[in-house]
C-alpha positions as CSV (number, residue, x, y, z in Angstrom):
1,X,0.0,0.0,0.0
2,X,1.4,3.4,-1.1
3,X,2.2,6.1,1.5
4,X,-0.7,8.4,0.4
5,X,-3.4,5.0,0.4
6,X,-2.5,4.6,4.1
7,X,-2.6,8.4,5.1
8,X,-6.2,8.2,4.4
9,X,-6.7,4.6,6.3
10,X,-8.6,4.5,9.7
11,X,-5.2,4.1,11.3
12,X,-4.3,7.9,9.4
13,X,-7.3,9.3,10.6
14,X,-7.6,8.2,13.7
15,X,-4.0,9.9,14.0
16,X,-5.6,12.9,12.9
17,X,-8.3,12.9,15.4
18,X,-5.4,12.6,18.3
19,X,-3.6,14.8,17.0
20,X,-6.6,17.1,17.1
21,X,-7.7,16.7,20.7
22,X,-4.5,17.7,21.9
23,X,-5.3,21.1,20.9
24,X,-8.1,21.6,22.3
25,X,-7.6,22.0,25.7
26,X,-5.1,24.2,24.9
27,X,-7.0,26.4,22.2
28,X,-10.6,26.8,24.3
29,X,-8.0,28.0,27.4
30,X,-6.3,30.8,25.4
31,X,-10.1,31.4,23.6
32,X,-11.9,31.8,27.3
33,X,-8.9,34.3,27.6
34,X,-9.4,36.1,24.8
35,X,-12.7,36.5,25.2
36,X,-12.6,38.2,28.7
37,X,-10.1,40.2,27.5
38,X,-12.3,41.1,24.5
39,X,-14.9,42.0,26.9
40,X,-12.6,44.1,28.8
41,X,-11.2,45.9,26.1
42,X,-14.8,47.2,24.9
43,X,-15.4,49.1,28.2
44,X,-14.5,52.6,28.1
45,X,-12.7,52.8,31.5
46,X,-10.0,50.4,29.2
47,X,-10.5,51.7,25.9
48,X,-10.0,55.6,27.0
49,X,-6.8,54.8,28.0
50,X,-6.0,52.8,24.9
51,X,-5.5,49.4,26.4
52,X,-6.3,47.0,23.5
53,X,-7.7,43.3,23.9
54,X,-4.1,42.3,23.0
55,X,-2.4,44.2,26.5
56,X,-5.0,43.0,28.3
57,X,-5.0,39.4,27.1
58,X,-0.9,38.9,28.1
59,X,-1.7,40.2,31.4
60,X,-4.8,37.6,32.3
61,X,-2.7,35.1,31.1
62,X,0.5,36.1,32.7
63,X,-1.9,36.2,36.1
64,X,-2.6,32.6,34.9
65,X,0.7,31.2,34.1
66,X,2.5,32.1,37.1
67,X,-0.4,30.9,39.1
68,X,-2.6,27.7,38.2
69,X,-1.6,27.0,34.6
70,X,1.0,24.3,36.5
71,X,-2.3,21.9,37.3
72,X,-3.6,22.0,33.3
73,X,-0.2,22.7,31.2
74,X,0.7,19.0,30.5
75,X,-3.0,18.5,28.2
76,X,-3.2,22.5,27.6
77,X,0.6,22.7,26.0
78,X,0.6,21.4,22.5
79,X,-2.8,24.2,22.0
80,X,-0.9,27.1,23.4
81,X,1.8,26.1,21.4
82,X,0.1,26.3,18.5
83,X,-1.7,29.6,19.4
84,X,2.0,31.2,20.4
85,X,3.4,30.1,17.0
86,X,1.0,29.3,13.8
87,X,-2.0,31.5,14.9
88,X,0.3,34.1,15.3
89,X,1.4,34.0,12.1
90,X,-2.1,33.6,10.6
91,X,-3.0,36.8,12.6
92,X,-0.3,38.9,11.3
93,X,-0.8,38.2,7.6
94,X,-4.4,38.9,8.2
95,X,-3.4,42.1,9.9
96,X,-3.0,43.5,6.2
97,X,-7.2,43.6,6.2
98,X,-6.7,47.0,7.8
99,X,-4.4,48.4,5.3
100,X,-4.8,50.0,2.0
101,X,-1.8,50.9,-0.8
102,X,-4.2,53.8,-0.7
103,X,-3.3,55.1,2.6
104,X,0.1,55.7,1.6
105,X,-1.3,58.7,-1.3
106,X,-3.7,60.0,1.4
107,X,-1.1,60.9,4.1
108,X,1.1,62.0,1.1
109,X,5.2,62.1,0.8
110,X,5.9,64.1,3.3
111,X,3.8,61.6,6.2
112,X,5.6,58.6,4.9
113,X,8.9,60.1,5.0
114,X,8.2,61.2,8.4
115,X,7.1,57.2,9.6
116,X,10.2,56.2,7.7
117,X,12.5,58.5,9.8
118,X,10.8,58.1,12.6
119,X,10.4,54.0,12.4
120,X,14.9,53.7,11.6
121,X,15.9,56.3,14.3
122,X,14.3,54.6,16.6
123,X,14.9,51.2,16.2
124,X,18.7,52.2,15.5
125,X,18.5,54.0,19.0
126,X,17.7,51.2,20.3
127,X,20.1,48.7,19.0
128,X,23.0,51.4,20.0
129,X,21.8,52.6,23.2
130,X,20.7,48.5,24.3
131,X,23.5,46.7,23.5
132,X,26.6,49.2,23.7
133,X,25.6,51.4,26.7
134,X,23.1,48.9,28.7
135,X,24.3,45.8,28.0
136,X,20.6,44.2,27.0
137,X,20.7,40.6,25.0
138,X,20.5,41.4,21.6
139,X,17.2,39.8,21.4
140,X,15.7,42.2,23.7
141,X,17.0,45.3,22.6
142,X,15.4,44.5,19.1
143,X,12.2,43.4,20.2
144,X,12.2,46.4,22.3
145,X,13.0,48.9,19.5
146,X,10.4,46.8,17.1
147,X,7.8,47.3,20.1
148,X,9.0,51.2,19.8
149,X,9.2,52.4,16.8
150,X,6.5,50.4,14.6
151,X,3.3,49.2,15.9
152,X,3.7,47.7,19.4
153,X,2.9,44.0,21.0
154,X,1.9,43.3,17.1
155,X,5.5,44.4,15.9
156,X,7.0,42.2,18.7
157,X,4.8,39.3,17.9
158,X,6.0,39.6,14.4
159,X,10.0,40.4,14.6
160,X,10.0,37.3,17.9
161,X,9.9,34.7,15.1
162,X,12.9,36.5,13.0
163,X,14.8,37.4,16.0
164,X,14.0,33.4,17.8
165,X,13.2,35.0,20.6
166,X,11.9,33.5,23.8
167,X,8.7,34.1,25.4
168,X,10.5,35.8,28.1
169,X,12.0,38.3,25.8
170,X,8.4,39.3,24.2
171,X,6.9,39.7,27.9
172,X,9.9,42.3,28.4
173,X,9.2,44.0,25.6
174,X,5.4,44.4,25.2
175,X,5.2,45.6,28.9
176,X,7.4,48.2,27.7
177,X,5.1,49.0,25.1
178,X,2.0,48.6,27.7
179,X,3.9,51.4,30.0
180,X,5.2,53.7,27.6
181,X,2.4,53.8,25.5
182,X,-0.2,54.3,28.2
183,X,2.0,56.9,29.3
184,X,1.7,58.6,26.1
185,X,-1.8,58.3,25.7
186,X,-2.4,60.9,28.1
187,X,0.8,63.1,28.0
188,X,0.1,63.8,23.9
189,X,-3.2,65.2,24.7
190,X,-2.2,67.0,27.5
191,X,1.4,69.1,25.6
192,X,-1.4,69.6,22.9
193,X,-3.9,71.7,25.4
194,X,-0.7,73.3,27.0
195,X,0.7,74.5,23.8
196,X,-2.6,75.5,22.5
197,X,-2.7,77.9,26.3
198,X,1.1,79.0,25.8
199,X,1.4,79.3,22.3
200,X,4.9,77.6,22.1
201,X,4.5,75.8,19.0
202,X,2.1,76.1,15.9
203,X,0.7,72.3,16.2
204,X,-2.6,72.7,14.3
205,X,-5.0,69.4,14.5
206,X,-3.7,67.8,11.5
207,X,0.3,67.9,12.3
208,X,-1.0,66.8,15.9
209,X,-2.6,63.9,14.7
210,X,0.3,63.0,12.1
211,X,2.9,63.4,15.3
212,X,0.6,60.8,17.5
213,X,0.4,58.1,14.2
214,X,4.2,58.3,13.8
215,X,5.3,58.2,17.5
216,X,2.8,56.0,19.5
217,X,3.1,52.8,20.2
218,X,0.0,50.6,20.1
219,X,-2.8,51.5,17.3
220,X,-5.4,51.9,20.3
221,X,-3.6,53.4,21.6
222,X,-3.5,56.3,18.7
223,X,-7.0,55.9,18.6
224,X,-7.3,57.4,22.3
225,X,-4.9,60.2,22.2
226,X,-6.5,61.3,18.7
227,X,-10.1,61.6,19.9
228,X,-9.3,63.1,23.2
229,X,-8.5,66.3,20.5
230,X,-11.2,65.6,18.0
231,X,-12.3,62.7,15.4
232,X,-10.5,65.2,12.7
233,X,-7.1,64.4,14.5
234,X,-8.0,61.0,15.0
235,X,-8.5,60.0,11.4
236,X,-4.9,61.7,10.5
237,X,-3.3,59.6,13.4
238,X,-4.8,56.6,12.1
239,X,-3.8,57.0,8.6
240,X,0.0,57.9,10.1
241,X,-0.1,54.6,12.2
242,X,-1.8,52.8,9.5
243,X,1.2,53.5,7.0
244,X,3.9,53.2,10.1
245,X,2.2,49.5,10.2
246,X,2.6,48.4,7.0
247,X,6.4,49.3,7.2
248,X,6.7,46.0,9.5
249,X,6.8,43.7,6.7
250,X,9.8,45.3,4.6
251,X,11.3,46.2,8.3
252,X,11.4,42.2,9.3
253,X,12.9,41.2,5.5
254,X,15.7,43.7,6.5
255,X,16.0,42.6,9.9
256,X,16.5,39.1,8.9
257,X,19.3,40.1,6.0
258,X,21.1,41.9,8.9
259,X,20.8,39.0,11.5
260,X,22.0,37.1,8.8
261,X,25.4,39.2,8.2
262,X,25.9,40.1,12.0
263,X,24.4,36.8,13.5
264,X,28.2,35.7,15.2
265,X,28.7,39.1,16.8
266,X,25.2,38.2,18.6
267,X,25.4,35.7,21.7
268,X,23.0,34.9,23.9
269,X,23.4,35.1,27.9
270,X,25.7,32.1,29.1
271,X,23.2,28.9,28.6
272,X,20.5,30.6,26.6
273,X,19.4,30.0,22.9
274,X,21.5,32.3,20.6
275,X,20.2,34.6,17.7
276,X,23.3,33.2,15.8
277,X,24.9,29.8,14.7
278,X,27.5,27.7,15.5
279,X,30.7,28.0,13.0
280,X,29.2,25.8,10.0
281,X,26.4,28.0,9.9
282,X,28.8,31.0,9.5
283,X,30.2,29.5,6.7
284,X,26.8,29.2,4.6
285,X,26.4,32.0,1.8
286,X,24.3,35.1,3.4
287,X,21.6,33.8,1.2
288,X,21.2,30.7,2.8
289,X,21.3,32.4,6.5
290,X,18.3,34.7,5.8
291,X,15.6,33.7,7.7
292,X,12.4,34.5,5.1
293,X,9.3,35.9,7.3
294,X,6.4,34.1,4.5
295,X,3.9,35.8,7.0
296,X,5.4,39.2,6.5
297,X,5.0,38.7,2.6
298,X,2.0,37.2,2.9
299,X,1.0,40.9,5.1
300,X,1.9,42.3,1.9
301,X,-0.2,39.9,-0.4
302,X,-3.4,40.6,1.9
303,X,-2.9,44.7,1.9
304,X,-2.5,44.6,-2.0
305,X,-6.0,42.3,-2.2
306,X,-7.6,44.7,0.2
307,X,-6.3,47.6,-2.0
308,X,-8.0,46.4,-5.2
309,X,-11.2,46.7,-3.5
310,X,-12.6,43.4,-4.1
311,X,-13.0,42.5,-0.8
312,X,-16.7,42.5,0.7
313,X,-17.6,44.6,3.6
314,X,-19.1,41.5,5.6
315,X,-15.6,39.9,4.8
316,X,-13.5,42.7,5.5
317,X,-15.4,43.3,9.0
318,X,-15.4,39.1,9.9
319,X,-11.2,39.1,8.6
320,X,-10.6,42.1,10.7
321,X,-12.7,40.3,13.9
322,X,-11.1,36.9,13.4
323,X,-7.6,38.6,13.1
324,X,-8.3,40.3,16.5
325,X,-9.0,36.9,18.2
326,X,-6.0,35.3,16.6
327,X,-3.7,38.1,17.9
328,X,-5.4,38.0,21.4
329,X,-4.9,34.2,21.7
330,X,-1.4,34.5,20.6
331,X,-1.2,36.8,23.2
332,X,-2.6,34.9,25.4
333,X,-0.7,32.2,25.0
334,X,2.4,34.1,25.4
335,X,1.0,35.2,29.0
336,X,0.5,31.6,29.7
337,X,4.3,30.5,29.2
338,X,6.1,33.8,30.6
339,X,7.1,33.5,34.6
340,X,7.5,36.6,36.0
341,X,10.6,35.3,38.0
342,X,12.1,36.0,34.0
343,X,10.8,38.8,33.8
344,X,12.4,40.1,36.9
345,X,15.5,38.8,36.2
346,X,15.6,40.9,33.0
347,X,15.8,44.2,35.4
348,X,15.2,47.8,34.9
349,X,17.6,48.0,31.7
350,X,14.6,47.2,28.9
351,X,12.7,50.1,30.9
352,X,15.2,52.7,31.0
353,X,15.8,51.5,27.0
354,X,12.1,52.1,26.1
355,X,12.0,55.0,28.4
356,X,15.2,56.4,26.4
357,X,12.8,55.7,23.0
358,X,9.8,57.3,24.3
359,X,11.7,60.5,25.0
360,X,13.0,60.1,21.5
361,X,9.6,59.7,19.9
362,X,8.1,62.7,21.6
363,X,10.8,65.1,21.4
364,X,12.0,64.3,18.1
365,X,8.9,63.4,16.4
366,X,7.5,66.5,17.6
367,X,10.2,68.4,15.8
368,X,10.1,66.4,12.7
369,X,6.4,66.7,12.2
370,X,6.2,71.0,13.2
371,X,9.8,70.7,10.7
372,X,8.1,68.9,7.5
């Protein structure tokens, strides 16, 4: 009998059907999570403060994992796995169900050249100022700077994977996007009504919205610190972040080239999983040491389909809603397998880097926007 007859035999499927049950446990855990989280998210004392479904899912299940996940992670592991890894993929390609080619002509040269600087001098910053002044693991000050200077816990999420970063790493560096960009979702508002009293700068509505899209973190987070102005600045800060976020997928195709080219000047701490190789690797052609992030291209693929047009509403509002839940169970998931004792053990250092970055993003985004 030929490999592909026996695939199909009852002995095939009942694998299958194994297989299959040993995700569920896992899958409805980090579903029940998202859904609270969901649930959260959509009340205003959260969402005026900009914390999304995706902050608030890491910190239930962080709250989870360091507490009771012990009794059910033996049958719960091989679905959190799953969630962690291939829904997270999933939810980032679908992630380009928000974005149009079109945005890019309605913020207009001078917005995209303003994300661009903005997005490099930030995550350059970071790589400097984290690895040559603090000392941070490489894989932390990168996942730190993603977290800073594109889009957030989504930008983590999707550099982890290039970077092969732990879980431990991605907790470190979304709750420096949680702080941070909390942080900023009230100071923006706030320098806007005290420059409006003093008079310091001329910051009409649209360059304030422009400087929020191309400096804060978390798209709810843009969403909050727009419409505490007005809806007018809202929809410019949107359109900023929107074109900010669809610079991940070029940004991680990068990234991985430079990993690739730098990857033996990039150990990990003594007894940890390193970015780079051992010697064989380093004799590979660059080519063969790029690590190709398919779900960034596939970002792409789903912005350009969404940019033709030919997408239904009802689809476009059910992609957008399933891509949510993927992200927040991913999320979850990651909550589930961080201890804080790691956490902890990272210390202040990925703090004062991010803190370093936000100062950066107001101060010199602020100059770049009232500049251009």
């Amino acid at each position: 009998m030929s490999q592909a007859t026996s695939s199909l035999s009852p002995a095939g499927s009942h694998s299958w059907l194994s297989a299959g049950k040993q995700l569920v446990p896992g899958l409805l855990l980090c579903g029940a999570i998202t859904w609270v989280a969901s649930d959260l998210a959509a009340l205003p004392w959260f969402s005026s403060k900009g914390l999304s479904a995706l902050t608030i899912a890491i910190v239930i299940g962080m709250l989870i994992g360091n507490t009771v996940y012990g009794w059910v992670q033996a049958p719960a592991d091989a679905g959190v796995g799953l969630s962690k890894q291939k829904l997270l993929r999933l939810g980032i390609i679908l992630y380009g169900l928000r974005l149009t080619f079109q945005d890019i002509g309605a913020l207009g040269i001078h917005g995209v050249l303003i994300d661009a600087i903005v997005l490099t001098s930030t995550f350059v910053l970071a790589q400097w100022l984290g690895k040559r002044w603090l000392g941070l693991d490489p894989r932390t000050a990168i996942l730190v700077g993603a977290g800073s200077s594109i889009c957030g816990a989504a930008a983590v999420l999707a550099t982890a994977p290039v970077a092969k970063a732990r879980a431990d790493d991605v907790a470190v560096a979304v709750a420096t996007v949680v702080v941070f960009g909390t942080i900023g979702t009230f100071l923006y508002p706030a320098f806007y009504q005290w420059n409006l009293a003093a008079q310091w700068l001329p910051l009409p509505e649209s360059t304030y919205g422009l400087w929020v899209g191309s400096t804060v973190h978390e798209v709810a987070q843009v969403v909050a610190a727009g419409e505490a102005i007005s809806s007018s600045a809202a929809d410019m800060a949107v359109v900023a972040k929107m074109v900010r976020v669809m610079m991940l997928a070029p940004f991680l195709i990068i990234l991985s080239a430079w990993l690739a080219r730098h990857e033996s000047v990039a150990p990990a701490a003594p007894g940890k999983p390193s970015i780079g190789s051992t010697a064989d690797t380093e004799k590979k052609p660059l080519l063969a040491r790029i690590t190709i992030p398919w779900f960034a291209l596939g970002f792409i693929a789903v912005a350009g389909i969404h940019s033709l047009g030919i997408i239904p509403q009802a689809a476009l509002t059910a992609g957008v809603q399933l891509d949510n839940v993927l992200l927040t169970m991913a999320m979850a998931a990651l909550g589930l397998t961080t201890h804080v004792r790691a956490v902890k053990a990272a210390g202040v250092k990925p703090l004062l880097l991010a803190l370093i970055l936000f100062v950066w993003l107001v101060g010199a985004g602020l100059a770049l926007n009232s500049w251009l």
